[in-house]
C-alpha positions as CSV (number, residue, x, y, z in Angstrom):
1,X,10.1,5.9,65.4
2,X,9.5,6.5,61.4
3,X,12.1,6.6,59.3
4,X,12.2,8.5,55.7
5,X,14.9,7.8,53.4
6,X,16.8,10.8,51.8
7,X,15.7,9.2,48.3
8,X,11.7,10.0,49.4
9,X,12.8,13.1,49.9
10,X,14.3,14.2,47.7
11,X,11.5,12.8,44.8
12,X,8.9,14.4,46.9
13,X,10.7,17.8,46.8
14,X,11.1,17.4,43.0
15,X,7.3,16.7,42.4
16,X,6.5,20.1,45.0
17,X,4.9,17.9,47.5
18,X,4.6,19.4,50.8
19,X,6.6,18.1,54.0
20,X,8.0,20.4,57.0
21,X,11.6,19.5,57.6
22,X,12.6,20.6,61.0
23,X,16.5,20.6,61.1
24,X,17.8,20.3,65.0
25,X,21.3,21.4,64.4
26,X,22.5,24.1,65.9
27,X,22.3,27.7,64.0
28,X,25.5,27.6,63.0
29,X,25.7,24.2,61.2
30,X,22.2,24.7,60.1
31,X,23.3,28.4,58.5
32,X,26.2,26.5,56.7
33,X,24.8,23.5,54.6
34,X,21.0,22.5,55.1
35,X,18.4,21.5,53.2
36,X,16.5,24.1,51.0
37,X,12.9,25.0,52.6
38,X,14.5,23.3,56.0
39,X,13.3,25.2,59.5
40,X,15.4,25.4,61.9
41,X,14.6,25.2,65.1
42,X,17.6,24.8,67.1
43,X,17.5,22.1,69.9
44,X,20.7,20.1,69.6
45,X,22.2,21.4,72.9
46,X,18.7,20.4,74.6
47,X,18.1,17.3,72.9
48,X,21.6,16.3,74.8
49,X,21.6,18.1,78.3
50,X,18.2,18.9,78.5
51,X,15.4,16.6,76.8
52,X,12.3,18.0,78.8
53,X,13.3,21.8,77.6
54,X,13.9,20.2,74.2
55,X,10.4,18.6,74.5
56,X,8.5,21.9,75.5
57,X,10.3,23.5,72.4
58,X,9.6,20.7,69.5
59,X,5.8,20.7,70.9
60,X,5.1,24.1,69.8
61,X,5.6,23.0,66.1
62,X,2.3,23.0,64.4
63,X,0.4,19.9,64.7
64,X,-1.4,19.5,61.4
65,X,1.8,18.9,59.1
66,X,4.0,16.1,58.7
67,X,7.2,16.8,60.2
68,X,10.8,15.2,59.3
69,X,13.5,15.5,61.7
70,X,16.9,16.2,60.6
71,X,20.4,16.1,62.1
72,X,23.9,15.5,60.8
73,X,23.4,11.4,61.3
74,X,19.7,10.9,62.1
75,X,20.5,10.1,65.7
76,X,19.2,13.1,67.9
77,X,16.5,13.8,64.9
78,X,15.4,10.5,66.1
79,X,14.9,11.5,69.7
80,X,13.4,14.9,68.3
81,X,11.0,12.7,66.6
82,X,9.7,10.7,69.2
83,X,9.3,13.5,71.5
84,X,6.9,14.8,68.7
85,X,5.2,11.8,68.3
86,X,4.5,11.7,71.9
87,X,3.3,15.2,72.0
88,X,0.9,14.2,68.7
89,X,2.2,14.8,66.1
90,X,3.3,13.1,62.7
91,X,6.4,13.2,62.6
92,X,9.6,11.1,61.0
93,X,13.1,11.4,61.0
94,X,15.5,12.2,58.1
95,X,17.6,8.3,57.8
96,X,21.1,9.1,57.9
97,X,20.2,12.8,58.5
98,X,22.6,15.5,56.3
99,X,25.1,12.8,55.9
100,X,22.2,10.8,53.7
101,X,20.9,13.7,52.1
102,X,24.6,14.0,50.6
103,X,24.5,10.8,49.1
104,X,21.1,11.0,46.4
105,X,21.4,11.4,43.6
106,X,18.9,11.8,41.1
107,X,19.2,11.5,37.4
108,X,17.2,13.2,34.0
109,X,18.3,13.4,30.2
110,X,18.7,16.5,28.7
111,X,17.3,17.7,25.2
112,X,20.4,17.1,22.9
113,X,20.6,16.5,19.3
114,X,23.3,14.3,18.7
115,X,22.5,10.4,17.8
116,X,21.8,9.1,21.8
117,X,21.3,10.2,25.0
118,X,23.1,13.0,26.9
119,X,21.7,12.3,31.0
120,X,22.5,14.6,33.9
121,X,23.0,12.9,37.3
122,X,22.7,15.8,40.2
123,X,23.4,15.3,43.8
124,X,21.1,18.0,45.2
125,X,22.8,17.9,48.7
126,X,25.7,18.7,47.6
127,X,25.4,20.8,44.0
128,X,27.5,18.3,42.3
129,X,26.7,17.2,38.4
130,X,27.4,14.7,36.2
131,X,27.3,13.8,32.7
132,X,26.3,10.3,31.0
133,X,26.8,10.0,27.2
134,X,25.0,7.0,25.7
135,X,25.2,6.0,22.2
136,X,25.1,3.0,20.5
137,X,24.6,0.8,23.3
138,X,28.1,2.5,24.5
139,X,28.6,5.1,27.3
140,X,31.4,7.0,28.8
141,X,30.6,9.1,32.1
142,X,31.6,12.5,32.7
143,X,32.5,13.7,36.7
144,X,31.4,10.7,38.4
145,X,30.9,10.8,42.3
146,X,32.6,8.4,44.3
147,X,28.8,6.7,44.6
148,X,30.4,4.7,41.6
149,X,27.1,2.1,42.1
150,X,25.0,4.5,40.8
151,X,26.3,5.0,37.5
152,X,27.1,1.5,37.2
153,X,23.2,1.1,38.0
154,X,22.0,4.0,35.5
155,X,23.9,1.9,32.8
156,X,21.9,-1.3,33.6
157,X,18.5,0.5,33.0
158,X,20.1,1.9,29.6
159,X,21.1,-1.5,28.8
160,X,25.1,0.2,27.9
161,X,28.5,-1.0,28.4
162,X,31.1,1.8,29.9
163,X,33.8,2.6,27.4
164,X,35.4,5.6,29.4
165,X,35.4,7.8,32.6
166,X,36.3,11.2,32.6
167,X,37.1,13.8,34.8
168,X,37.9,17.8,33.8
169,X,40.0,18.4,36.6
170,X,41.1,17.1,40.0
171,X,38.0,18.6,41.5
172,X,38.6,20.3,45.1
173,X,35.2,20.0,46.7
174,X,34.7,16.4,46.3
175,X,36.0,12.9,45.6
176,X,36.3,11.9,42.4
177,X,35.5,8.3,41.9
178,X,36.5,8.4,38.0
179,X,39.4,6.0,38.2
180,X,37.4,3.7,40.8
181,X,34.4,3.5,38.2
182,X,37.0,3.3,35.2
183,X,39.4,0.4,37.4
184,X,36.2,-1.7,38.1
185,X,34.7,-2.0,35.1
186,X,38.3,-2.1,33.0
187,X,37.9,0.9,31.1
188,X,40.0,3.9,30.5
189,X,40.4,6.8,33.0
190,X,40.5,9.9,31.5
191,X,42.5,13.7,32.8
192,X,44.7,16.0,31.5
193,X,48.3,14.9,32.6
194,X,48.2,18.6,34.1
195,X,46.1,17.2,37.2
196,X,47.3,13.8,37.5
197,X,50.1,13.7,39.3
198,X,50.3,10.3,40.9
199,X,47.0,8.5,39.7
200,X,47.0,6.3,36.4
201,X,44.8,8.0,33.9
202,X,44.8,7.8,30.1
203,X,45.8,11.7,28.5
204,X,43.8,14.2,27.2
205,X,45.0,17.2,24.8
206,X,43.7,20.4,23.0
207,X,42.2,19.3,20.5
208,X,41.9,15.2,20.7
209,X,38.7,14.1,19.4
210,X,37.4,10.7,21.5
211,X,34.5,8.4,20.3
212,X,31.7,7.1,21.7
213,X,29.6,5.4,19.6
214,X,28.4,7.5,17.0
215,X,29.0,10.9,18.9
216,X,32.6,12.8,18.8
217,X,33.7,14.5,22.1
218,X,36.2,17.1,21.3
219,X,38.7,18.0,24.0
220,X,39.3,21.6,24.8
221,X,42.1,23.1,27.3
222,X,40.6,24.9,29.4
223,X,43.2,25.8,32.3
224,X,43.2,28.5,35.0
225,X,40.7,26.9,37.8
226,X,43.5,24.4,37.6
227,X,46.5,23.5,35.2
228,X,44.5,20.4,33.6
229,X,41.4,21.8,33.7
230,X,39.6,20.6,30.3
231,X,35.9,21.2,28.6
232,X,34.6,18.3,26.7
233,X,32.7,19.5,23.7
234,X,30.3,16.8,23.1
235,X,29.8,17.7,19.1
236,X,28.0,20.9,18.7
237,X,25.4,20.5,21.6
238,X,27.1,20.5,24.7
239,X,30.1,21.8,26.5
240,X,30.9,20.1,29.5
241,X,32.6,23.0,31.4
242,X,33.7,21.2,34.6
243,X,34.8,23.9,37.1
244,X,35.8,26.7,34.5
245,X,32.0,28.2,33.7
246,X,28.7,27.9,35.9
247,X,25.8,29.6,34.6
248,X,26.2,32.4,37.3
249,X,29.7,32.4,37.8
250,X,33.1,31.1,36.9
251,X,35.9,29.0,38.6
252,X,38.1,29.5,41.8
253,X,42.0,30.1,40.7
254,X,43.7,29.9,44.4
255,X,42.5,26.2,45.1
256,X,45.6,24.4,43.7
257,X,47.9,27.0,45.3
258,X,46.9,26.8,48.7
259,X,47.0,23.1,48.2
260,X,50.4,23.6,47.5
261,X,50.0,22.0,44.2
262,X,51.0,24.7,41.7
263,X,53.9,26.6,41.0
264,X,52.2,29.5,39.7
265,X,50.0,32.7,41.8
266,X,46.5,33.7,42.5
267,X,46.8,36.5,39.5
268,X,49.0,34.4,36.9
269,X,45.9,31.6,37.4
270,X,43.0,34.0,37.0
271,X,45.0,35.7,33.5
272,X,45.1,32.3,32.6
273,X,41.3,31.5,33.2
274,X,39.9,34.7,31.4
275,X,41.8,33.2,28.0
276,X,40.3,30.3,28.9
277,X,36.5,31.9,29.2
278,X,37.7,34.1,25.8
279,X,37.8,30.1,24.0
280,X,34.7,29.2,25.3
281,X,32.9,32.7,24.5
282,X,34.0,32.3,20.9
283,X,32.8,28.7,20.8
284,X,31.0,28.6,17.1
285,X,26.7,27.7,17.7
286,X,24.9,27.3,20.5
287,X,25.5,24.4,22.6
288,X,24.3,23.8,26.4
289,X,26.4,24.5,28.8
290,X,26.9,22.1,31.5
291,X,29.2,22.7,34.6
292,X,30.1,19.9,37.3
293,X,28.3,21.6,39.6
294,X,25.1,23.7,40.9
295,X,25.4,26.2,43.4
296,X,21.7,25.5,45.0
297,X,20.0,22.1,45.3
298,X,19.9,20.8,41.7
299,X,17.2,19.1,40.1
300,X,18.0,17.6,37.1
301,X,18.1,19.1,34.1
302,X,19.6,21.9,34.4
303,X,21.2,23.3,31.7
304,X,21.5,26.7,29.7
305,X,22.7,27.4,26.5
306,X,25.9,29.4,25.8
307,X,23.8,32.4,24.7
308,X,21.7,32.2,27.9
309,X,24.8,32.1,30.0
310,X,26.6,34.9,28.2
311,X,23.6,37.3,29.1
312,X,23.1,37.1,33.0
313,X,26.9,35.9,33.7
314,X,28.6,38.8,34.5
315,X,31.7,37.3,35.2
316,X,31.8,35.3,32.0
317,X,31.5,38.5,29.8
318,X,33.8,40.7,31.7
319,X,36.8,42.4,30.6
320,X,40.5,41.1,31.7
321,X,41.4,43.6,34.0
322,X,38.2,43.6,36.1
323,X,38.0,39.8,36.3
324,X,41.7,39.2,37.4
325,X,41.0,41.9,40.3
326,X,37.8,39.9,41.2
327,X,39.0,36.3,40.9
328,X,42.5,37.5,42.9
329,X,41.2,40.3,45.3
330,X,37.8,38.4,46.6
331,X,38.3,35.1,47.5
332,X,35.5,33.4,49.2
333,X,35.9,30.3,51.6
334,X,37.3,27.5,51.0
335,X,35.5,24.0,50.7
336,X,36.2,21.9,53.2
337,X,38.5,20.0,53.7
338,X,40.0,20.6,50.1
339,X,43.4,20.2,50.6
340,X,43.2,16.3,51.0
341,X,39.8,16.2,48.4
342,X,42.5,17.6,45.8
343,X,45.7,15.1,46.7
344,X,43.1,12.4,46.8
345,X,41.6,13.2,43.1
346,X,45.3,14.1,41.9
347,X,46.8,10.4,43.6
348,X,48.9,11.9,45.8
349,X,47.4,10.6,48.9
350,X,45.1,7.7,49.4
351,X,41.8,7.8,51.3
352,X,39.7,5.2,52.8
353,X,36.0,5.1,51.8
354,X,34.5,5.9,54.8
355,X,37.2,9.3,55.1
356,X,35.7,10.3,51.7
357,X,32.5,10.3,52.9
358,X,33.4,12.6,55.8
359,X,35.6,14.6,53.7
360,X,33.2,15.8,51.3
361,X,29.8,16.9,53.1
362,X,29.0,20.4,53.1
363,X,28.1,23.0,50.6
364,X,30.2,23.2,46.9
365,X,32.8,26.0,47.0
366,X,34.6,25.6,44.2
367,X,32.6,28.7,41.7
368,X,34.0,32.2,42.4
369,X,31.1,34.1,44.4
């Protein structure tokens, strides 16, 4: 039985090649997190209890295209496959299945003027961004996953030596591996003391200024999604907005409640955000904005400027009193398993590898809908 590696994939989507992906979950997984352009054609219960219904099923699929298998681990996509194969077709199953496709990443830099480079990292399974500032031979990374190797391996191509980490927030959706990256290479950690309850991170304030190399990073409070929520203005070309602006949409403000990590309400957190979105709105130029996360399958770059996002981002542009009702009165559902995701990422509770890989796979939550 073939085996494609979530990597393939994932270039081969970005360069619009074709390739049927026939996910074998059933309807409801599949409806909840799947791969973009994905069919589904439900056989999970079959594959287990009855293989020759299964069979009959998968050997309806059309025989001229090359099929990829998926599952949640790549183990019945792999009996789906060879049923395919011994019905004639060419077919391949997803390695690792949903639980790889959560783990690429794929990188691009982004048109910035500053003096370096400014590169996005997305992790199309799972919407997640990040943010590599190089200059000078020196580089700090903004959001890292907890795939720490693959920043550590982006720095080796760019020949740079890590002088910082920093996150924007104790993120809800998934784990952080800022002070893993920072710890291993001896470098600072950076978060607002807001959101770092029990981990060891160097402090960030309104209005510090950071270098790295010849490029100024300018720290802005931006509260409301949580207390320590921060935007790192990266000169005059970039805000990196964390989990307080998306280009659609803005920031949950109930996360660090139900978590039982704040002392304040749904409505005092959402007052707090619009001032928040009121500092950003009045940010002087036109820099890109760039949010930790995507709500589709991101391919790096992407990026808008402020201008862009403040004409077809409602929510951004609205007035107080209609976004407090929205952010407190329609609360959408809640990632999984954030609870423990945020008293991991705040040091409150510590988490083995292999629970952070379970904890975080599904779709990102964390924007307001």
């Amino acid at each position: 039985m073939a085996e494609i590696t979530p990597e393939t994939v994932a270039e081969r989507l970005e360069n619009d090649e074709e390739l049927t992906l026939i996910d074998v979950r059933d309807a409801a997984d599949f409806e909840e997190w799947h791969i973009p352009g994905s069919e589904n054609v439900d056989v999970y219960e079959d594959l287990k209890n009855d293989p020759d219904s299964a069979a009959a099923t998968l050997a309806e699929l059309p025989a001229d295209e090359e099929l990829i298998t998926v599952c949640a681990a790549g183990v019945l996509a792999s009996d789906a496959a060879d049923m395919l194969e011994a019905a004639g077709h060419d077919a391949a199953t997803l390695e690792n299945g949903m639980n790889g496709w959560a783990r690429v990443h794929r990188h691009a830099e982004l048109e910035a003027d500053i003096d370096g480079e400014l590169i996005q990292v997305a992790r199309p399974g799972t919407g997640c961004l990040s943010h590599v500032l190089i200059s000078e031979g020196d580089a700090a990374v903004f959001e890292p996953s907890q795939y720490v190797e693959e920043y550590e391996t982006l720095l080796e191509e760019y020949d740079a030596d890590l002088v910082g980490v920093f996150d924007t927030h104790a993120h809800a959706d998934h784990v952080s591996g800022g002070a893993k990256l920072a710890e291993r290479n001896g470098v600072p950690y950076y978060l607002h003391p807001a959101d770092a309850s029990g981990i060891e991170a160097r402090s960030v304030e309104d209005g510090d200024v950071l270098e790295v190399g010849a490029v100024e990073i300018t720290v802005i409070h931006t509260p409301g999604h949580s207390p320590g929520s921060v935007t790192f203005a990266v000169e005059d070309e970039a805000l990196l907005t964390g989990d307080t602006l998306f280009h659609d949409s803005v920031g949950r403000v109930e996360l660090g409640v139900d978590a039982g990590l704040e002392e304040t309400n749904v409505e005092e957190n959402a007052e707090t955000l619009y001032e928040s979105l009121e500092r950003l709105r009045t940010v002087d130029g036109d820099p890109l904005v760039l949010p930790a996360h995507d709500p589709g399958t991101p391919q790096p770059p992407v990026a808008a400027r402020l201008s862009e996002v403040k004409d077809r981002n409602e929510a951004f542009c609205q007035d107080r009193e209609t976004l407090v009702a929205a952010l407190a009165g329609d609360i959408p559902d809640q990632p999984a398993n954030f609870q423990r995701i945020k008293l991991a990422n705040v040091g409150t509770e510590e988490i083995s590898d292999e629970e952070a890989d379970e904890l975080e796979l599904g779709p990102n939550r964390c924007a307001a809908e």
